[in-house]
DOKOL-195590 format. One record per residue: z, x, y of N, C-alpha, C, CB in turn; residue in one letter. Coordinates in pm, whole numbers, plus 50000, padded with zeros to 5 digits. Glycine has a CB too. Layout:
BEGIN
ZXYZXYZXYZXYA ...
***
This chain:
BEGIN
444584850819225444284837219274445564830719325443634828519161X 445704824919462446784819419475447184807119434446964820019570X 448134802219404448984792819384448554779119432450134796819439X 448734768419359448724753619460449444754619532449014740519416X 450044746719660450804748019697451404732419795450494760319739X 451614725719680451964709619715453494706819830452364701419536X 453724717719805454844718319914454034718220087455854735219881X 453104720820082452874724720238451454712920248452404746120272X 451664700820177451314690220206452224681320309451104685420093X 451154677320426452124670120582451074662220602452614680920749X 451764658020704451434644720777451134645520896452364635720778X 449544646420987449564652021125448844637721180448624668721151X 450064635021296449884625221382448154627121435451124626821501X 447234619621507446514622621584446804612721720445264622621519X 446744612921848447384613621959446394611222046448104624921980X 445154608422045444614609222144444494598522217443714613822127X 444214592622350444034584722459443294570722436443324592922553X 442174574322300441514563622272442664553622148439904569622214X 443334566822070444434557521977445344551222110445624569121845X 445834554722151446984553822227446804539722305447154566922324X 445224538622359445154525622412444664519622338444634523222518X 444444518322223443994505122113445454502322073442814509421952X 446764509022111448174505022016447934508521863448564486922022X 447564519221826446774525021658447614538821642444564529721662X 448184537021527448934546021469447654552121371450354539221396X 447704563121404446654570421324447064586121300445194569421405X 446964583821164447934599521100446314603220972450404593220964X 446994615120933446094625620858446814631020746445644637720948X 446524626920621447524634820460446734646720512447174628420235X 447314659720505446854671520510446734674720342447814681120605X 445754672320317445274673620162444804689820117443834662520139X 444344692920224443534704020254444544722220287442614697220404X 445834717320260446644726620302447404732420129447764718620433X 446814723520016447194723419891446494745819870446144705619782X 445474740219897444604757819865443614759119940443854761419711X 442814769719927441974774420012440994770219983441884785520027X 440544764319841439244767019760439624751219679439184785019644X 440534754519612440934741019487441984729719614442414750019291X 440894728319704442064715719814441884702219815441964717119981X 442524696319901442024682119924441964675419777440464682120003X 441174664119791441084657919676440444664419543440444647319709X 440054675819566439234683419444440354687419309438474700019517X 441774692819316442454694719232442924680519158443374702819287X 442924672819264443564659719176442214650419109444614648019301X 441184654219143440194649219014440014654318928439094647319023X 440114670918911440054674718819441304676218728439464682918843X 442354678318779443794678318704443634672118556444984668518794X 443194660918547443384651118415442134655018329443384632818455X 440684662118358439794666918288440144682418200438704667218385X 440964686918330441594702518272442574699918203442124713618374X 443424694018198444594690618109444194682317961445614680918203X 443104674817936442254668917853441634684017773441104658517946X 441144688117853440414704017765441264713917682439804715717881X 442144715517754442984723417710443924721617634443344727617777X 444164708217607445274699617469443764697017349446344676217547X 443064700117386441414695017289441184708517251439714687117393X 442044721817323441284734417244439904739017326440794729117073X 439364732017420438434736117484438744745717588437854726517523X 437784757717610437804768017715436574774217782438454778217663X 435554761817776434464763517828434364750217937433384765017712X 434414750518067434114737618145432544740418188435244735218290X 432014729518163430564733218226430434714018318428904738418046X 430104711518466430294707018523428644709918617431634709418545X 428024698518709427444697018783427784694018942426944691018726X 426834699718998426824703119178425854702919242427194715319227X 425564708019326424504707019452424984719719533424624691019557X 424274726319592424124740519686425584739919751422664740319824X 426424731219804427284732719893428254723119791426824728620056X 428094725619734429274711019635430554721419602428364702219416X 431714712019682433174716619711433634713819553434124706519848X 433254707719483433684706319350432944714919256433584692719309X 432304720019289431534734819153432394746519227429074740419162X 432764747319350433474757219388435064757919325433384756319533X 435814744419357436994740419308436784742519140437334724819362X 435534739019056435934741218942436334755418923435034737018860X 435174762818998435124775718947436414782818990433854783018994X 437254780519097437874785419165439864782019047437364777919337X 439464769718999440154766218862440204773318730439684755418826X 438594775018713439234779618587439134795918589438444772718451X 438844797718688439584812918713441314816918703439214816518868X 441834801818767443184803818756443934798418626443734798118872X 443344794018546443764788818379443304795918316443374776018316X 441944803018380441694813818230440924810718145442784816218138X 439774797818190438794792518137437314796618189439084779718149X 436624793118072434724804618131434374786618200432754814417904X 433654791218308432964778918373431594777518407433494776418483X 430624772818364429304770318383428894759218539428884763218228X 428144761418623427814751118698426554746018695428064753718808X 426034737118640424774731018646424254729218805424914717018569X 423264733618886422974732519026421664724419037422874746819096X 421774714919098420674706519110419374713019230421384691419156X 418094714319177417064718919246417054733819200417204716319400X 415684740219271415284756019212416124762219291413664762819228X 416674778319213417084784619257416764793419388417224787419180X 417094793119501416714796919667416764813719655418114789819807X 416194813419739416174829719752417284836519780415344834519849X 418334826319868419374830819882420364819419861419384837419996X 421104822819818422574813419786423384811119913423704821719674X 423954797919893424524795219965425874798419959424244786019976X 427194799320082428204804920035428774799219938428934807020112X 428714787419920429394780019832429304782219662428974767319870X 427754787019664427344793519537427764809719471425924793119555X 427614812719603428104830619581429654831719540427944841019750X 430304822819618431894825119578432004817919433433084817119703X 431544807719398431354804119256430954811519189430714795419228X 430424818019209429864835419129431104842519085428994848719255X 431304848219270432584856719304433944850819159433174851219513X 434144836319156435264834819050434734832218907436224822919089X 433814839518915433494837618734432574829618662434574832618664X 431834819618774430664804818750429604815118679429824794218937X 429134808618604427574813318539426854797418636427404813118285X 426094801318706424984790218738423764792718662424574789718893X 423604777418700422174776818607421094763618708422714769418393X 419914767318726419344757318813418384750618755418854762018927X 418464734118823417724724518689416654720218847419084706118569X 415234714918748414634710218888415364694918869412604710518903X 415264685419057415704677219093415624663918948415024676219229X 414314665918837414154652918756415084654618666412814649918689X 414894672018632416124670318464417424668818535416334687918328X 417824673118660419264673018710419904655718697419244679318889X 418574650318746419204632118728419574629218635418414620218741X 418714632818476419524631518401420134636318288419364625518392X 420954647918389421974656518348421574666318232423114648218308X 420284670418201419764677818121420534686418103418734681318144X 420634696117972421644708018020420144720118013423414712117875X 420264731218007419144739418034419204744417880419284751318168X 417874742617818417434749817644418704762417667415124759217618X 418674772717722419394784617730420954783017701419154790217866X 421744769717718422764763717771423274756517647422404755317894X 423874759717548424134754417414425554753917447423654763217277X 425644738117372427524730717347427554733817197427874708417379X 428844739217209429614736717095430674729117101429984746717045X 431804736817006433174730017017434024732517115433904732016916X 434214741517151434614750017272434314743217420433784764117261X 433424735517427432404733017571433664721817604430244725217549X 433404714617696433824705217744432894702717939435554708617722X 432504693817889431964683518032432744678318152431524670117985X 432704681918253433344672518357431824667418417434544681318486X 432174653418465431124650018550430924657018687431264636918571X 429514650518755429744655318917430804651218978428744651119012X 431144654619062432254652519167433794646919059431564637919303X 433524651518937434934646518868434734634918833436214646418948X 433514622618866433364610718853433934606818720432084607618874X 434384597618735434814594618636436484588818581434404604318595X 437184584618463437994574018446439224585018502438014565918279X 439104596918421440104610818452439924615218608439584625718345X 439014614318677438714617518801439474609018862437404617318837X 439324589318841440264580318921441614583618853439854563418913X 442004585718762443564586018766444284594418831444074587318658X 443524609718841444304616918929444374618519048444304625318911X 443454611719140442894610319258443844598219315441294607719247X 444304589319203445404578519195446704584019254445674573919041X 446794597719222448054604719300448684608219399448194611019290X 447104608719465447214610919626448374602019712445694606619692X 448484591919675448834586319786450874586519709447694568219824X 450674593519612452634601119580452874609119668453084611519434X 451794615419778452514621719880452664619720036452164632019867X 453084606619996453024597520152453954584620147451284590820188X 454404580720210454944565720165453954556720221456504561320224X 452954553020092451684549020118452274532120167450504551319969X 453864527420199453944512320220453844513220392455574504320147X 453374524220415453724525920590452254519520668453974547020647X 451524518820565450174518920637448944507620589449594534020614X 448634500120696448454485520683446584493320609448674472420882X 445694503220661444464508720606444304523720564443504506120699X 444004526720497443544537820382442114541620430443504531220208X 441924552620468440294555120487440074571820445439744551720676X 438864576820351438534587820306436864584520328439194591020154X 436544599620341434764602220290434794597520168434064619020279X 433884591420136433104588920018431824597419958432674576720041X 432134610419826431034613319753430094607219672431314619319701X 431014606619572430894600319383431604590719419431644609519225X 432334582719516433494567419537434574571719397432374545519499X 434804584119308436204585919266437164586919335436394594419206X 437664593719460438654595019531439244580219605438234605719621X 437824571719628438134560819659438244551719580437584558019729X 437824549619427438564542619353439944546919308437884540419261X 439864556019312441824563319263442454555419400442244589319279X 442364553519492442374551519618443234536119642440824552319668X 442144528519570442314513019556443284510919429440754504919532X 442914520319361444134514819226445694515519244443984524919085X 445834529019361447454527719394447664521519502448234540319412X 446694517019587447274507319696447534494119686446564506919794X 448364490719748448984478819787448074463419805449594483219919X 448644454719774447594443419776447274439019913448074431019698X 448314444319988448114436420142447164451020235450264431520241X 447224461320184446194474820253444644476520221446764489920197X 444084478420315442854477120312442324496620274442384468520474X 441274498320165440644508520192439304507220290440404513420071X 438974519620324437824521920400436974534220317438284526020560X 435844531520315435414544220222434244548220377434444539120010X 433794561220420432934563720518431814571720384433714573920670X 430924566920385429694574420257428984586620378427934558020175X 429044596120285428284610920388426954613820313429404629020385X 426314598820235424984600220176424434592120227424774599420048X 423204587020224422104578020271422594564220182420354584720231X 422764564320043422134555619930423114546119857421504565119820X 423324538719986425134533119963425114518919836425944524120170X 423794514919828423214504419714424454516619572420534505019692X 423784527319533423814535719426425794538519446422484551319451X 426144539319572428094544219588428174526219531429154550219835X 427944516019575428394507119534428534501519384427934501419599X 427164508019320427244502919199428304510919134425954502919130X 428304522319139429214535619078430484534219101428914549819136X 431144527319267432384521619268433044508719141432314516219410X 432014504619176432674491019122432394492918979432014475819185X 431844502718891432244507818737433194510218706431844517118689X 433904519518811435134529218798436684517418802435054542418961X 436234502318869437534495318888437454484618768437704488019049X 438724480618766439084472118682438544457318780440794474718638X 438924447918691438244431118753439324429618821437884415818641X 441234431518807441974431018925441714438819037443094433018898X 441294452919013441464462719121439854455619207441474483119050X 438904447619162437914448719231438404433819348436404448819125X 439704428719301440054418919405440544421319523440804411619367X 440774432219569441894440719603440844444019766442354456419459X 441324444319865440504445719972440084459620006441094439820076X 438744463120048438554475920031436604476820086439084480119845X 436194485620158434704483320191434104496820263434534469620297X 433144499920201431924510820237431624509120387430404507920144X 431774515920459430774516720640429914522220649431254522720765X 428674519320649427854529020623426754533220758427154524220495X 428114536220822427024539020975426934556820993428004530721164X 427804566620908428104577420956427474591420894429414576720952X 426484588620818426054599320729425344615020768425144592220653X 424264605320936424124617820979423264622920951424834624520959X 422644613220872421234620320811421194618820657421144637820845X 422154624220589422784623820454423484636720397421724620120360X 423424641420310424364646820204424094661720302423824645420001X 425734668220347425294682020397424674678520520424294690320301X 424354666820581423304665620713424234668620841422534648320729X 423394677020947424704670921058424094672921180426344679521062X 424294662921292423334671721388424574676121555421504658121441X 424134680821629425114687221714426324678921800424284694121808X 425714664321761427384654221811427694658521689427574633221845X 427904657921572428594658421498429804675121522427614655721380X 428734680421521429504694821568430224694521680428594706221596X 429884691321798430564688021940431584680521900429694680022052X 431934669121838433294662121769434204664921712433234655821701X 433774678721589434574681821517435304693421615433964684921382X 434024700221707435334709821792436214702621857434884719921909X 435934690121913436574683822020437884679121938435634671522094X 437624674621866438734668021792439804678321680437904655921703X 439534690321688440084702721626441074704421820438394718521553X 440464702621929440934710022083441994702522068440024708322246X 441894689222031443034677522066444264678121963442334661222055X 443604679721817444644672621764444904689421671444184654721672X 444494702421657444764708321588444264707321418445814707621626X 443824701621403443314693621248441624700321193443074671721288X 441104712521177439894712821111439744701521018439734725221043X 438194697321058437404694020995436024701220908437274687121065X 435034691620821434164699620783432884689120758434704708420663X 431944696820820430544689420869430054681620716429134703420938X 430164684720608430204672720509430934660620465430224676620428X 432094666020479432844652220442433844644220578434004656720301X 434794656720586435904651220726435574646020841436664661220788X 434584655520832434404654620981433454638420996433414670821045X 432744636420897432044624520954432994610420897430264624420894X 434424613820848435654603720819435884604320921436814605320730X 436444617621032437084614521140436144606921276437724627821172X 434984611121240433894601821330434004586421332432414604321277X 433224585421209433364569521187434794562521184432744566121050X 436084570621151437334557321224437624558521342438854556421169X 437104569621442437374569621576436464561221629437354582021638X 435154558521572433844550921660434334537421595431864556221621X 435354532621555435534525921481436404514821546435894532421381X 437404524421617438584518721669438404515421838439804529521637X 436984530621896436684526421958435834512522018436624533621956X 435514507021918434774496121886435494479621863434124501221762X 436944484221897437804474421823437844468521671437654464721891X 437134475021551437104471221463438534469921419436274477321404X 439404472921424441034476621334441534466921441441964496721328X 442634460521384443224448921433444394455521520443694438421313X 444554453521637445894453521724447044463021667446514437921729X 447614473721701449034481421597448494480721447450854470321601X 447614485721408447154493321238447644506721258445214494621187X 447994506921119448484515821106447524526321009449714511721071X 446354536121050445644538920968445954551220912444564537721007X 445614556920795446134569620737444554574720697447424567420593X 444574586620704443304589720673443514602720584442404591520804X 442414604920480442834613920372442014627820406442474607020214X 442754638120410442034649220466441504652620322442954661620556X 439984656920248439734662120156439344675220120439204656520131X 439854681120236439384692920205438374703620227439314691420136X 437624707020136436094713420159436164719020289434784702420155X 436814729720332436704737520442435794746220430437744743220475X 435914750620296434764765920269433604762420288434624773320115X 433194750220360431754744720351431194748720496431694727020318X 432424749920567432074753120694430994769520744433584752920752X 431594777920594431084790720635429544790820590431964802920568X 428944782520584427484781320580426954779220722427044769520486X 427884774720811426924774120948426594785121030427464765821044X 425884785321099425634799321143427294802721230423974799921261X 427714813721247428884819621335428924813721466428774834921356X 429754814021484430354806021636429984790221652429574813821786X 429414786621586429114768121552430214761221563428604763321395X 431424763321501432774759521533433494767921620433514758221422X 434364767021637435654770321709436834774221686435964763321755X 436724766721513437904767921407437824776521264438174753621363X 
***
C-alpha cells in the first residue's frame, strides 16, 4: 500500500478567460494528490477516528456507505495500511454486480454487508454483525466531532489568510464544518451540496458548529446537484473534460466536478465581488470516476 504523501500537496492556479475577466483569483488545494484511494478530504476525517481506536485498543473499524462512497473505500483502503479488519455497512440490496468502488473495498480487506434502505437510516447493524470490545464505529462520511477536527487541518496546507472565500462539495457538511472552524472571521465559506436534501445538510451542519463558529459567514448553493447523490448528466461530463483541456486539474462526476461547476456558473453570474480571491478544495474521490463507462472522460 503506498504511502500518504503530504509533500506533493500544491496549489493549481485556474486561468481561464471567464476568471480573467471577472478580475478573480481562483486557485485549487490539490487535496487529491495526498493518495490514490485515502485522498482529498477522506484521510483527514478519518485521521482523529483511527488514532481514537487505536490508543482505545480497538482493531475492528466498521463504518457506513453507499455503492460509490469514497469514504468506505478510503476506510478500507486505511485499515489495510494500519493493519486493522474493516467492515462496511452498504446502504440498499446487494446488486448483481458491484460497483468499482465496492470491489476494490473487497480487493483491501472490507467485509461488506448490505442493509435494505429502512434499517440503513437507522444505522442497524446486520443480526450476523456482532460488537464487542474490539469494534469501533466511525460514522458515514466520518460525520462527526473527530471528522470536523481533522478536516480542520486542511486549510495548514495553504496560507488560508490569502483568500477572501473557501468553497468545497458538500457530503455529510464535515469537511465544511472543519472548514468554518479554521477560517478567518472576515472569509466566507461556500459549501456546493451534490444531494437533493439541503433542509437535512443544514440541520447536520449547524450540529457539528459551535454558537461562535455558527456566526461566522458561510452558506449552502444549492443549484448544482444534477439530479443528486452520484447523479450526472452529459453537461456535467462535457465540463469536467473541458475544464481538465484548460486547466490540467481532474475532476470527479460526484463531488469536484459539480464544485468546479457551481463556482464557475457562479462567477459567471457575477456572484463573487470584484478581485476575490477564491480557493477551492480539491476532495478527491477520483476512483469514482472508473464506474463510467470507458472513454466518458478524457482523463
Amino acid at each position: 500500500m503506498q504511502p500518504l504523501l503530504f509533500e506533493s500537496i500544491c496549489i493549481d492556479e485556474v486561468n481561464t478567460s471567464l476568471v480573467k475577466e471577472k478580475n478573480i483569483r481562483l486557485v485549487v488545494l490539490r487535496l487529491d494528490k495526498i493518495h490514490p484511494v485515502i485522498s482529498g478530504n477522506k484521510w483527514f476525517k478519518l485521521k482523529y477516528y483511527l488514532e481514537e481506536a487505536k490508543t482505545t485498543g480497538k482493531n475492528h473499524i466498521i463504518t457506513f456507505g453507499g455503492a460509490f462512497s469514497n469514504h468506505i473505500i478510503a476506510t478500507a483502503a486505511a485499515g489495510n495500511l494500519h493493519h486493522l479488519k474493516t467492515t462496511g455497512i452498504i446502504r440498499g440490496e446487494r446488486p448483481e454486480a458491484l460497483s468499482h468502488t465496492l470491489m476494490q473495498a473487497e480487493e483491501y480487506g472490507m467485509q461488506l454487508f448490505f442493509l435494505s434502505r429502512e434499517d440503513y437510516r437507522s444505522k442497524k447493524l446486520p443480526a450476523d454483525l456482532k460488537e464487542d470490545n474490539k469494534t469501533y464505529l466511525i460514522p458515514e462520511g466520518g460525520y462527526g466531532i473527530n471528522g470536523v477536527r481533522g478536516a480542520a487541518e486542511i486549510l495548514n496546507y495553504c496560507k488560508k489568510e490569502n483568500y477572501s472565500h473557501i468553497a468545497c462539495a458538500v457530503g455529510t457538511s464535515t469537511m465544511m464544518a472543519g472548514l468554518i472552524k479554521a477560517t478567518l472571521p472576515q472569509q466566507k465559506i461556500i459549501g456546493i451540496p451534490v444531494l437533493k436534501n439541503i433542509m437535512i445538510l443544514e440541520h447536520e451542519l449547524s450540529d457539528l458548529l459551535s454558537a461562535d463558529e455558527k456566526k461566522k459567514k458561510f452558506q449552502l448553493i444549492d443549484n448544482d446537484h444534477f439530479g443528486g447523490y452520484a447523479k450526472y448528466t452529459q453537461e456535467l461530463i462535457d465540463f469536467m473534460n473541458e475544464f481538465f483541456k484548460t486547466t490540467s486539474i481532474p475532476s470527479d462526476f460526484v463531488y469536484t466536478g459539480k464544485l468546479f461547476y457551481g463556482i464557475l456558473d457562479m462567477i459567471k453570474n457575477s456572484l463573487f465581488p470584484y478581485g476575490s480571491n477564491i480557493l477551492l478544495i480539491h476532495s478527491g474521490g477520483l476512483q469514482g470516476n472508473l464506474s463510467l463507462p470507458k472513454g466518458t472522460l478524457i482523463f
